[in-house]
C-alpha positions as CSV (number, residue, x, y, z in Angstrom):
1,X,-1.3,29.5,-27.2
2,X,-3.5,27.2,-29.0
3,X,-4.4,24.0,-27.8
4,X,-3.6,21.1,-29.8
5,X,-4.7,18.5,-27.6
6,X,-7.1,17.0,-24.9
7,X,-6.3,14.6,-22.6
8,X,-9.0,12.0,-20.5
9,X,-9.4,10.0,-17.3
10,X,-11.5,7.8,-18.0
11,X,-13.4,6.3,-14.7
12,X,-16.1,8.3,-13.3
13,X,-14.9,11.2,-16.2
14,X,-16.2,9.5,-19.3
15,X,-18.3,6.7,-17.8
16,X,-19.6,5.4,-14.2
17,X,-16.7,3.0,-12.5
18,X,-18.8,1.5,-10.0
19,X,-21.0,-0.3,-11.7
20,X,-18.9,-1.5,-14.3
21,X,-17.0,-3.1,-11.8
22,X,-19.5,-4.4,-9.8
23,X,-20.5,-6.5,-12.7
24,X,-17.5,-7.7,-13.4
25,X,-16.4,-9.0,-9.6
26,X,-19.8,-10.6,-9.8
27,X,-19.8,-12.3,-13.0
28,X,-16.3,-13.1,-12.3
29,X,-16.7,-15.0,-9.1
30,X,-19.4,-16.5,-11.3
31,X,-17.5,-17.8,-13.4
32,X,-15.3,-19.2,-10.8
33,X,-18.5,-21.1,-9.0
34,X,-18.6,-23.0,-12.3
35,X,-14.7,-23.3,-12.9
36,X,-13.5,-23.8,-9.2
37,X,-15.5,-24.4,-6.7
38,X,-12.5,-25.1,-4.3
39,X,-12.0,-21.5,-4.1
40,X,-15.8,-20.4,-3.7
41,X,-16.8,-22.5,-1.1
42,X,-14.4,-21.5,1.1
43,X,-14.4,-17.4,-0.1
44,X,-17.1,-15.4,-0.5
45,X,-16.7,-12.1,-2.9
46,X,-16.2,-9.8,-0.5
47,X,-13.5,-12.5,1.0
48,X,-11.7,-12.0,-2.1
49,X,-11.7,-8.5,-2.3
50,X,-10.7,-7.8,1.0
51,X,-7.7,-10.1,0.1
52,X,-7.1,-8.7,-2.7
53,X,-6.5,-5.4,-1.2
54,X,-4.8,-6.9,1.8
55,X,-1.9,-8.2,-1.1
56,X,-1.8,-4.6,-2.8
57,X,-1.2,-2.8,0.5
58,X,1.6,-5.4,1.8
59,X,3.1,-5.1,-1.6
60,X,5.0,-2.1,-3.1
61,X,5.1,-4.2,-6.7
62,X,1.5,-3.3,-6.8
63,X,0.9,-0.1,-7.1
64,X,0.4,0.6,-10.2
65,X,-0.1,-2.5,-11.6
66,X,-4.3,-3.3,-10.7
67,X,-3.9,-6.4,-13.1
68,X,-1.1,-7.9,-12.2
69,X,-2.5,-8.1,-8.4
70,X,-5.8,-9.2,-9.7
71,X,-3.9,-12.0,-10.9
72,X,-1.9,-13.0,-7.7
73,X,-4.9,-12.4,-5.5
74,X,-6.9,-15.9,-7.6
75,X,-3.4,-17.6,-7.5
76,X,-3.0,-17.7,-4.0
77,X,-6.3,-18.5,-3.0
78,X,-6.1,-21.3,-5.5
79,X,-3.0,-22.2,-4.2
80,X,-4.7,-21.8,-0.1
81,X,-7.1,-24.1,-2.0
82,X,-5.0,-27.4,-3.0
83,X,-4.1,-26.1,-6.4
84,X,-1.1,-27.4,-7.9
85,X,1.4,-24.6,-8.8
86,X,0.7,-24.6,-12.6
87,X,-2.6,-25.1,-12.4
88,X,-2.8,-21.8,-9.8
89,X,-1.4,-20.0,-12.4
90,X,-3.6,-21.1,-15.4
91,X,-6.6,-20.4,-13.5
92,X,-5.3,-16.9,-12.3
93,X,-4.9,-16.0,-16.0
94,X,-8.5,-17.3,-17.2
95,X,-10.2,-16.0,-14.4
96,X,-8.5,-12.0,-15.2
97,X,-9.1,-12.5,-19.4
98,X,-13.0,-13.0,-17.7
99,X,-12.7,-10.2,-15.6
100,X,-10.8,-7.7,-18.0
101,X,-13.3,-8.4,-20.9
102,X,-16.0,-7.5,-18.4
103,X,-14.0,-4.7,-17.1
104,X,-14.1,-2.9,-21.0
105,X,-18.0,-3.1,-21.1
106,X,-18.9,0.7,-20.0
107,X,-21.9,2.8,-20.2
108,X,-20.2,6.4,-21.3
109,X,-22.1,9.1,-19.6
110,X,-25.4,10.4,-21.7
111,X,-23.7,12.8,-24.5
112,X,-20.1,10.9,-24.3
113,X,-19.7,9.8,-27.9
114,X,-21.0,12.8,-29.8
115,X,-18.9,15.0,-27.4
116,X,-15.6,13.4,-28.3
117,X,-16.7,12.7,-32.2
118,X,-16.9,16.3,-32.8
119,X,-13.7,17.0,-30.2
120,X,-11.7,14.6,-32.1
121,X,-12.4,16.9,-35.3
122,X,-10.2,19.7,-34.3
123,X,-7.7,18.1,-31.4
124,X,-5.3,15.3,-30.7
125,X,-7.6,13.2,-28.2
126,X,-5.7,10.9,-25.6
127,X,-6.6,8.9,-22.5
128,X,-4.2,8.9,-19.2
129,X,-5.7,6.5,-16.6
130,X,-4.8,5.1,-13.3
131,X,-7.4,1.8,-13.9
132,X,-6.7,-0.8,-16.5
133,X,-9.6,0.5,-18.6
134,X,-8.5,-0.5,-22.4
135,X,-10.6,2.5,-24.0
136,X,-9.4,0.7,-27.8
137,X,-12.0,-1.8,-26.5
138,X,-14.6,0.6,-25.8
139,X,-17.3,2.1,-28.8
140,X,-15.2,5.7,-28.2
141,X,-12.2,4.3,-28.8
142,X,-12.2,5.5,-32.4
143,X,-12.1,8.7,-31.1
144,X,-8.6,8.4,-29.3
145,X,-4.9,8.9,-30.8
146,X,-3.4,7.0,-27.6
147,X,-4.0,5.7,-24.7
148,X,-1.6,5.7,-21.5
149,X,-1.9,3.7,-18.3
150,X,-0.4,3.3,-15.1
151,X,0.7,-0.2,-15.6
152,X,2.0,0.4,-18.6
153,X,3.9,3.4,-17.3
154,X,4.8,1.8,-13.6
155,X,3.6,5.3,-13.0
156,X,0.5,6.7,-11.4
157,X,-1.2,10.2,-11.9
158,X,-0.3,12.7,-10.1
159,X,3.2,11.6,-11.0
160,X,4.5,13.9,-13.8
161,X,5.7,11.0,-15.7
162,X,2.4,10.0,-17.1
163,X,1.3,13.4,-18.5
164,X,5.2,13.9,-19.9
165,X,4.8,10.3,-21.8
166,X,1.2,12.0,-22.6
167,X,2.8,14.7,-24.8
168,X,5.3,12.8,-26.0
169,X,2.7,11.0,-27.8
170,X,1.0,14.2,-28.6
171,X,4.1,15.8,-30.2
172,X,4.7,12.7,-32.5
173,X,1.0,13.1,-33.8
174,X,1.8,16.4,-34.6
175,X,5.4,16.0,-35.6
176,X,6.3,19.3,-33.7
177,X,7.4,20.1,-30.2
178,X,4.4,21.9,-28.7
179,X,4.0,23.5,-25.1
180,X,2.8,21.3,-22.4
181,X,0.2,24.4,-22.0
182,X,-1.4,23.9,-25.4
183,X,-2.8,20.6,-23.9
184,X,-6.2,20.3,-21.3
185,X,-6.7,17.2,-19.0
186,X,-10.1,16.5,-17.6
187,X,-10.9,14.4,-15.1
188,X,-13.1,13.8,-12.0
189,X,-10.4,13.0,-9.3
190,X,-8.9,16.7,-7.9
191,X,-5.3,15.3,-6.6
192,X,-4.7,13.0,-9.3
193,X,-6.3,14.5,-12.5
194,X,-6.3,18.5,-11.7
195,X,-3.1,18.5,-9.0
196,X,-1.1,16.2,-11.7
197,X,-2.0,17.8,-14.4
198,X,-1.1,21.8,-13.4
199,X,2.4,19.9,-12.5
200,X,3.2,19.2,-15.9
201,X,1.9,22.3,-16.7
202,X,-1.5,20.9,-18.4
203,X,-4.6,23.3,-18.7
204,X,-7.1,21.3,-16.2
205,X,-10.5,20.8,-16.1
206,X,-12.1,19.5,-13.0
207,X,-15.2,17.1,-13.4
208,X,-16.7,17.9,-10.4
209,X,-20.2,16.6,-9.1
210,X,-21.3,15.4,-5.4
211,X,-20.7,11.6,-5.9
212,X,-17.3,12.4,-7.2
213,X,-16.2,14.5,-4.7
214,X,-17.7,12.0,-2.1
215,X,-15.7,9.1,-3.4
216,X,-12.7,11.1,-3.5
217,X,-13.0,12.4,0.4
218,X,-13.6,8.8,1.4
219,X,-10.4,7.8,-0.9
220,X,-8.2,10.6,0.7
221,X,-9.1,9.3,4.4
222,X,-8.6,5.3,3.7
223,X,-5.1,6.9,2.3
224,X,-4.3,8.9,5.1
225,X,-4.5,5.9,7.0
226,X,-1.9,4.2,5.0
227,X,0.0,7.0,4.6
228,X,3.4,7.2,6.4
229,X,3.4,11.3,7.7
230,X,7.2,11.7,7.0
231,X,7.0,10.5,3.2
232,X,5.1,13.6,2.9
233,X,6.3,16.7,1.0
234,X,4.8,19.1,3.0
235,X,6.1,21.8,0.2
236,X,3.5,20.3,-2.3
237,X,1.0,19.7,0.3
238,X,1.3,23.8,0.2
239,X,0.7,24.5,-3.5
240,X,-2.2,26.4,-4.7
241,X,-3.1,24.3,-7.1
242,X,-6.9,25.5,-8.6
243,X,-8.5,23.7,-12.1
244,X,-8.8,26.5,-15.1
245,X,-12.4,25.1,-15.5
246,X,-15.2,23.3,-13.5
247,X,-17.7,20.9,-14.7
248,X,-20.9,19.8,-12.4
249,X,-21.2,17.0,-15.6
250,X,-19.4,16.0,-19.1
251,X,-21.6,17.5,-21.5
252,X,-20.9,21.1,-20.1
253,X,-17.0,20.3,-21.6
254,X,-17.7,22.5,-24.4
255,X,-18.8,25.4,-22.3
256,X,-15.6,25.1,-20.3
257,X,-13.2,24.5,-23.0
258,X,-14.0,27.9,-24.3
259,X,-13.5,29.5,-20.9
260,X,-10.0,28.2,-21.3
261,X,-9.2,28.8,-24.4
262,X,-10.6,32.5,-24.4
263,X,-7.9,33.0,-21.3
């Protein structure tokens, strides 16, 4: 079949997360020095962040919306901090427009832009991320037909829903049904990116390198601890899941894709 379309994470597959983000949280808290002191002196940045993912993992509304508990984590330490009610919220929303334009100010790995300016000559290009990443905001951004979310879904990769709204999109671009095997996913994160997208019957390519596969063993173990053993399906747990490609770094894409396609 030919492939009509290639879908990307974008954290850690098109540019470094960490730090992105660590430039953001620090700028941020910054910002909130300047703005509301209240809140600084009594919380440091690490304070915040380890409330902040004290409120995620307490509360099932969360998880898949990283914004929204960005949001609640400032207006309830304003609100721990004398803040009237409205004024908790208004500073909640300033303090995320701060972070969130910091948050679209990536590096794309070396080779990035060329890669997907040539890509986006001969396929449907689309991004499918579990971060709040706004790739329209980003210098590649140009190069994308769509971009999906989990907050805009209320649906996190693995979950089949995100790569089934994926080529919906795709199929309106082309104004045809197509196969959900004439599209590739690549990402960096095995269970969500590779696992998710051989369930929807996506071509996967796995971005693979030591530091990625570090973060995601550390991930899987913080998870495990979280993780209630009964909500398990043990029947996926099972499946033999492998990527069609692997990657050690981005710019070897076109390498891969024609390792796919020639299967």
């Amino acid at each position: 079949m030919t492939v009509k379309a290639i879908t990307f994470d974008l954290d850690d597959t098109l540019w470094p997360l960490k730090p992105t983000l660590k430039r953001a949280e620090i700028e941020t808290y910054q910002w909130l020095s300047e703005n509301a002191n209240a809140i600084t002196d009594k919380y440091s940045l690490r304070d915040i962040a380890e409330f902040r993912f004290q409120l995620f993992s307490d509360n099932q509304e969360f998880q898949n919306q990283i914004s929204k508990v960005r949001i609640a984590t400032i207006k309830q330490l304003a609100l721990l901090s004398d803040f009237s009610e409205q004024a908790a919220t208004e500073l909640a929303e300033q303090s995320f427009q701060v972070h969130y334009q910091l948050r679209q100010q990536v590096n794309c790995y070396e080779g990035v832009e060329e890669l997907l300016h040539s890509l986006s000559d001969n396929y449907i290009l689309g991004a499918i991320s579990n971060g709040n990443a706004d790739v329209s905001r980003t210098r590649i951004g140009q190069f994308f037909s769509f971009a999906l979310s989990a907050e805009q879904l209320n649906s996190s990769k693995p979950d089949s829903v995100i790569f089934n709204s994926a080529l919906t999109h795709i199929e309106e671009q082309l104004g045809q049904s197509i196969s959900a095997e004439q599209v590739i996913h690549v990402g960096d994160d095995f269970h969500c990116d590779v696992v998710g997208a051989k369930r929807a019957n996506f071509k996967a390519i796995w971005l693979d390198d030591q530091k990625t596969a570090a973060q995601n063993e550390a991930l899987a173990k913080q998870l495990k601890r979280h993780t209630n053993p009964d909500t398990v399906d043990t029947k996926k747990a099972k499946e033999n899941i492998k990527a069609d490609a692997v990657i050690g770094d981005i710019k070897e894409l076109p390498e891969a894709l024609a390792i796919v396609l020639a299967n």
